[in-house]
C-alpha positions as CSV (number, residue, x, y, z in Angstrom):
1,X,30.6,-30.2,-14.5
2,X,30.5,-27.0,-13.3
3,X,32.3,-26.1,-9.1
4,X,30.0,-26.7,-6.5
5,X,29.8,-22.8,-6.0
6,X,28.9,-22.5,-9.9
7,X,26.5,-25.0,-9.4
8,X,25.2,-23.2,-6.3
9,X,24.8,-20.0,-8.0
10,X,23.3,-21.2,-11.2
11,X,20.5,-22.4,-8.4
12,X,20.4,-19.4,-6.9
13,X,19.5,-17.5,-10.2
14,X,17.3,-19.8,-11.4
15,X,15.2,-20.3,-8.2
16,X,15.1,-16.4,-8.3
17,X,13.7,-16.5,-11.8
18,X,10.6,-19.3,-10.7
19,X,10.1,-17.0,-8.0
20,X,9.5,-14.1,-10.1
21,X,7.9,-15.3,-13.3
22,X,4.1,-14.6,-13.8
23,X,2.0,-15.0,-17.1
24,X,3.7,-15.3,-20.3
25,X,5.3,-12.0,-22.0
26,X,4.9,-10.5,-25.1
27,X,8.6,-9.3,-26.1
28,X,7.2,-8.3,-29.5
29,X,5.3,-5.1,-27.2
30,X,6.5,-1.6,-26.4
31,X,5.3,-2.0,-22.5
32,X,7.6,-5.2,-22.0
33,X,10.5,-3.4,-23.4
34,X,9.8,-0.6,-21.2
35,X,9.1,-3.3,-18.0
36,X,12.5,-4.4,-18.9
37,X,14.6,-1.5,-19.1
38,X,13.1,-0.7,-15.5
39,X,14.3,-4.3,-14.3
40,X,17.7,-4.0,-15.9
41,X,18.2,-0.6,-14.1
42,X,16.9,-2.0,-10.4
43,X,19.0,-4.6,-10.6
44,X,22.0,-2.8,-11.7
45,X,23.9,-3.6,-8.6
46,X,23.5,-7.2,-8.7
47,X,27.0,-7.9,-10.3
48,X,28.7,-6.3,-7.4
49,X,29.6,-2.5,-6.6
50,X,32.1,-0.4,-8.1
51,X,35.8,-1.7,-7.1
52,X,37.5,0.8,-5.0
53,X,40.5,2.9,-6.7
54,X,38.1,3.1,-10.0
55,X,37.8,6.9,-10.6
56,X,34.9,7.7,-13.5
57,X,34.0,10.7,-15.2
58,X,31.1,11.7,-17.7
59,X,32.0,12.9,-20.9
60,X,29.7,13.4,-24.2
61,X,30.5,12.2,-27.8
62,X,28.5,14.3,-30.0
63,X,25.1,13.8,-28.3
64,X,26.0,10.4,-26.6
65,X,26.6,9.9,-23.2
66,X,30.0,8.1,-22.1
67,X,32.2,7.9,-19.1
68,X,35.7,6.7,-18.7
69,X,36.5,4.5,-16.4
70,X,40.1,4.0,-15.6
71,X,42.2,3.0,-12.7
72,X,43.3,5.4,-10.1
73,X,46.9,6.8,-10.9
74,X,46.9,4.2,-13.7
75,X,48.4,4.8,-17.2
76,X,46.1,6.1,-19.6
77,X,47.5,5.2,-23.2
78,X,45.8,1.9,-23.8
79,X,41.9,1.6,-23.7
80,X,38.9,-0.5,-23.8
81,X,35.9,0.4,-25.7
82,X,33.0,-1.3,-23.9
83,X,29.9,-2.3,-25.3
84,X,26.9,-3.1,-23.1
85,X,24.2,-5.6,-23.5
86,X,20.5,-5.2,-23.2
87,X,19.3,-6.9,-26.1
88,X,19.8,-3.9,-28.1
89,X,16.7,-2.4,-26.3
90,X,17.9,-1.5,-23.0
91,X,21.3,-0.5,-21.0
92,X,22.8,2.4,-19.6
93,X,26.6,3.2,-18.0
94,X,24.3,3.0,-14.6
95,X,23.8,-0.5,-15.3
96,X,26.9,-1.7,-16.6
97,X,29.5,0.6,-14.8
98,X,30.3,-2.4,-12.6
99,X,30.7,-4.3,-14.9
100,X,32.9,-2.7,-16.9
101,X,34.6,-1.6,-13.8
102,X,36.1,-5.3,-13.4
103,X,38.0,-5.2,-16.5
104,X,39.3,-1.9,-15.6
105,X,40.3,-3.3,-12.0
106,X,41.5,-7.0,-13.3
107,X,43.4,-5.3,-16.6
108,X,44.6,-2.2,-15.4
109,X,43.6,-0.7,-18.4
110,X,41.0,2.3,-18.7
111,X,37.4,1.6,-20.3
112,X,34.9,4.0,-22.5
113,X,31.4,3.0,-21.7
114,X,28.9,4.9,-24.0
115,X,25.2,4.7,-24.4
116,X,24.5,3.6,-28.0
117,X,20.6,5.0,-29.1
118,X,18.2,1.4,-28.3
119,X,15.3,-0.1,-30.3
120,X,12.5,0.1,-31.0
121,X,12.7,3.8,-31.1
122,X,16.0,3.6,-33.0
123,X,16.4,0.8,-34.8
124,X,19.5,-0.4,-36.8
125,X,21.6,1.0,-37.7
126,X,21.6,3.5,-35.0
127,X,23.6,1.5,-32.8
128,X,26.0,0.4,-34.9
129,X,26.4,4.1,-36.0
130,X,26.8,5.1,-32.5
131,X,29.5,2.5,-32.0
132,X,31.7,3.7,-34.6
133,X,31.2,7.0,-33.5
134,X,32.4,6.0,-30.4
135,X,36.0,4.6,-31.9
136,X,36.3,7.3,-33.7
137,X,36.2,9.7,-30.5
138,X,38.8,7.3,-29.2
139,X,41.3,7.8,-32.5
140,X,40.8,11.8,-32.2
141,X,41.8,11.7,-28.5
142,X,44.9,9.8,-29.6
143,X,44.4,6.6,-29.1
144,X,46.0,4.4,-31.8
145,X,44.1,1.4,-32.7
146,X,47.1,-1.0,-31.3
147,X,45.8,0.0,-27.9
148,X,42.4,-0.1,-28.1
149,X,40.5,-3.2,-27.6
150,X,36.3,-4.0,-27.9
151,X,34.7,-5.7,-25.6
152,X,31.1,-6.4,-25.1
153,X,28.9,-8.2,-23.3
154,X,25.5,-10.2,-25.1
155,X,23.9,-7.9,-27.6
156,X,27.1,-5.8,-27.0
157,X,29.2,-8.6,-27.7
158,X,27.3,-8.6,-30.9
159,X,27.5,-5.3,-31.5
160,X,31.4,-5.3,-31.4
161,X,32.0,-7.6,-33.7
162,X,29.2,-5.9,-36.4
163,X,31.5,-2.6,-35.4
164,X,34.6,-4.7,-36.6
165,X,33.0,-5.6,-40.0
166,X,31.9,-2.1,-40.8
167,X,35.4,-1.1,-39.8
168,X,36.8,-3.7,-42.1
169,X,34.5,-2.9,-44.4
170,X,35.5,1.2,-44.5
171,X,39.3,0.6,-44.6
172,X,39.2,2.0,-41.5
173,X,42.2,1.2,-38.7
174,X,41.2,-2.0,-36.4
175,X,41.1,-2.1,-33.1
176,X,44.1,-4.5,-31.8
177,X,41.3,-7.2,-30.5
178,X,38.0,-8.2,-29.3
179,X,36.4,-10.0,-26.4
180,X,32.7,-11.3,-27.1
181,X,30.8,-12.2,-24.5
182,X,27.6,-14.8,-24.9
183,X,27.4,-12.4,-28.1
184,X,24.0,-12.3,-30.4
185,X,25.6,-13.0,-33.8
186,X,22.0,-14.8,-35.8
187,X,18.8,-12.8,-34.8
188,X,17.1,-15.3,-37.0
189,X,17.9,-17.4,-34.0
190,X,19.0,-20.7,-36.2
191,X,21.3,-22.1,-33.7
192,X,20.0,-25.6,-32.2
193,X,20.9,-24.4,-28.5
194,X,18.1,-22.3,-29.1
195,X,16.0,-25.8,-28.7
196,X,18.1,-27.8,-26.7
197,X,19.0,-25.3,-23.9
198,X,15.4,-23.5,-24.0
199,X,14.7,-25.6,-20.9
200,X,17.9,-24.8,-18.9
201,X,18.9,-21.3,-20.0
202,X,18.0,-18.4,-17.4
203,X,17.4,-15.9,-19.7
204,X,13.8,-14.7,-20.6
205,X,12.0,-16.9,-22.8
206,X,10.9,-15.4,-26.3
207,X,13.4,-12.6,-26.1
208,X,15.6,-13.2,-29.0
209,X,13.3,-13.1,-31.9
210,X,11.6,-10.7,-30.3
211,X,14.7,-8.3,-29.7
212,X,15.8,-9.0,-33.2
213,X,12.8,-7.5,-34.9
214,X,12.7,-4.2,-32.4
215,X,16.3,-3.7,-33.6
216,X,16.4,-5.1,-37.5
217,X,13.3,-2.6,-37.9
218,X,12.4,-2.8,-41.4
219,X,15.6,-4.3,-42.4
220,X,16.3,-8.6,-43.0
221,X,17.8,-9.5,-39.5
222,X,20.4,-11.6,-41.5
223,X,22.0,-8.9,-42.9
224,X,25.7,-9.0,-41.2
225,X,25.8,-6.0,-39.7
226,X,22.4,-7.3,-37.5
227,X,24.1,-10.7,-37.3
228,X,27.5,-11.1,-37.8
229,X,27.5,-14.5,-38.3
230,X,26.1,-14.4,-41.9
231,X,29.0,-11.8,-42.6
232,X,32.5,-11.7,-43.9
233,X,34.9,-13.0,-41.3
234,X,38.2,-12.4,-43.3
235,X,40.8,-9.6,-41.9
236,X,39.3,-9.4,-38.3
237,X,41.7,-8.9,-35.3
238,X,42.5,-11.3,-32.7
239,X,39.3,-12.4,-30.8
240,X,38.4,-14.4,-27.6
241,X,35.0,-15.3,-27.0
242,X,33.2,-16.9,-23.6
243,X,29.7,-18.5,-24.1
244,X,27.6,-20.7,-21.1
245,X,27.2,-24.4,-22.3
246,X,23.6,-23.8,-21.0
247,X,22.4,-20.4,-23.0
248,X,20.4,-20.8,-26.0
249,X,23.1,-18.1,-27.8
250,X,25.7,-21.1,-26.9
251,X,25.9,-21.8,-30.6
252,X,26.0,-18.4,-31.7
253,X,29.6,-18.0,-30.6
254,X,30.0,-20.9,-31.4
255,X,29.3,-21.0,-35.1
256,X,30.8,-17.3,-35.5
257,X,33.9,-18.8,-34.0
258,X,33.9,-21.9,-36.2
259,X,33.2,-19.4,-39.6
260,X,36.3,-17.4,-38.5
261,X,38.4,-19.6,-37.4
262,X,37.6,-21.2,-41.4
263,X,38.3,-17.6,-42.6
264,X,41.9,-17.1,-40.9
265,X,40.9,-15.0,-37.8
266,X,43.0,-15.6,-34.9
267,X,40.0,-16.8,-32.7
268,X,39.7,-18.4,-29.1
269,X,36.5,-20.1,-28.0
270,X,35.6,-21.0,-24.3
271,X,32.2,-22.5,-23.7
272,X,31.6,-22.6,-19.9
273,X,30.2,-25.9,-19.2
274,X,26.4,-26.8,-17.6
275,X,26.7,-22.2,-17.4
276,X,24.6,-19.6,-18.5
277,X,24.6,-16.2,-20.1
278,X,27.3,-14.1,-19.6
279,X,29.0,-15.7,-16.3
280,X,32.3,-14.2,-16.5
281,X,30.9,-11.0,-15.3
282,X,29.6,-12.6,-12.2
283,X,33.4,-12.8,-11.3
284,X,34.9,-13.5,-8.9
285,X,31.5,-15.0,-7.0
286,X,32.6,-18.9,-8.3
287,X,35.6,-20.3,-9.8
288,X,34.7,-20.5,-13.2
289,X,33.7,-16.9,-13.5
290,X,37.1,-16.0,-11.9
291,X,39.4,-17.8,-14.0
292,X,37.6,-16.6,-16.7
293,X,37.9,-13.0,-16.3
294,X,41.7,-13.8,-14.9
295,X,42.0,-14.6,-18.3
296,X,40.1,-12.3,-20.4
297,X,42.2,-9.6,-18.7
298,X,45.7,-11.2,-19.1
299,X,44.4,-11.2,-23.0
300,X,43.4,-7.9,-23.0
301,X,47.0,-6.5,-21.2
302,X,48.8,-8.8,-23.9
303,X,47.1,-7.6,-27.1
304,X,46.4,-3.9,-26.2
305,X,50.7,-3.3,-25.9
């Protein structure tokens, strides 16, 4: 059972989300993607403001937008390339600069946050594209893969682990790890805890078949670079991956996990009991989220050396 202050916040969300739902939506239209970028940007201080002694700075990769984020008067050979969520249809570095901004803070290590291109106006494989674009910026400003770790966060955490496949894939260098959080890994949205926590989870309703389709495009949304579940696991790096017992993408990390665990990978699952998506970002508000970012940082300094 989840701390009394976990418990009080999962409340405090989900009496929020009562509160503000209306008539049913329509994820499959242009207009609710649009009325959800706009929420995701208003409510882009709602995981906390920017930790003091963060310094960031805009910098552009070809024609995407990035910023580093690193630590003030803090080393700057190791890195973390961070990869947002939105659903693969939304997110900016405005919205998740905070975010990001705690692993900086927690790790000590500097972050590259980067806007990859979003559906429906550019579907896959423009993100994923984007992504390795992003790496590779990293390895020509000297960065060797040993000090570079991914992490994302929901369709981000997706998104990283796709990157690592194609990476694999290319016979490119890997990154040293990974950290996945509540990651999409099946938009055909197979998973049981897509029926079971329906009920419970906080996220919108209808939004992951939905999403799926604005990014696959044209293209089968089993293909593994959509959903990494269906892919290839062999030859990935170390990988630690957080999921809420109460999200209906629960068994998305948790199937991924149990396929590559089964193909070798070095691979740590945490499922947060009766929590929802994404709650080690809400750290350090309640216990759980705190130990959980205590720890995805103490991996992160360990396997970025």
């Amino acid at each position: 059972m989840p701390s009394l202050r976990g418990r009080l916040i999962t409340f405090l969300l989900r009496h929020r989300n009562i509160r503000q739902k209306k008539e049913a939506i329509d994820w499959n239209t242009y207009e609710a993607v649009l009325s959800f970028r706009k929420e995701v940007e208003e409510g882009a201080g709602k995981f906390g403001k920017m930790p003091k002694d963060i310094d960031v700075s805009p910098v552009n990769i070809d024609e995407l937008y990035a910023e580093w984020i690193f630590p003030a008067q803090g080393k700057k050979d190791r890195i973390i390339l961070y990869f947002h969520g939105g659903g693969y249809v939304s997110g900016t570095c405005k919205a998740h600069r905070s975010i990001a901004a705690k692993f900086v803070k927690n790790s000590k290590v500097g972050a590259l946050l980067f806007e990859y291109r979003l559906a429906p106006e550019n579907p896959f494989p423009a993100a994923l594209d984007d992504s390795l674009a992003a790496y590779n910026y990293l390895l020509t400003e000297g960065f060797s893969p040993s000090n570079i770790v991914f992490v994302g966060d929901s369709a981000g955490g997706g998104l990283c682990l796709a990157a690592l496949l194609a990476l694999r894939d290319q016979k490119k260098p890997l990154p040293a790890a990974a950290v996945s959080i509540s990651p999409v890994t099946d938009f055909k949205c197979t998973g049981e805890s897509y029926k079971t926590n329906a009920k419970v989870c906080l996220s919108p309703e209808g939004t992951g078949l939905a999403f799926g389709k604005h990014y696959a495009g044209s293209n089968d949304p089993g293909l593994p670079y959509i959903s990494p579940l269906y892919g290839d696991l062999h030859q990935l790096p170390p990988a630690l991956i957080y999921a809420g017992g109460n999200e209906t993408l629960r068994d998305d990390a948790v199937r991924f996990a149990k396929k590559a665990r089964e193909a070798g990978v070095d691979i740590t699952l945490k499922v947060g009991e009766g929590l929802f998506h994404c709650y080690p970002v809400m750290a350090p508000l309640f216990p759980e989220a705190k130990q959980a970012m205590e720890e995805i940082c103490a991996f992160i300094r360990y396997l970025s050396i």
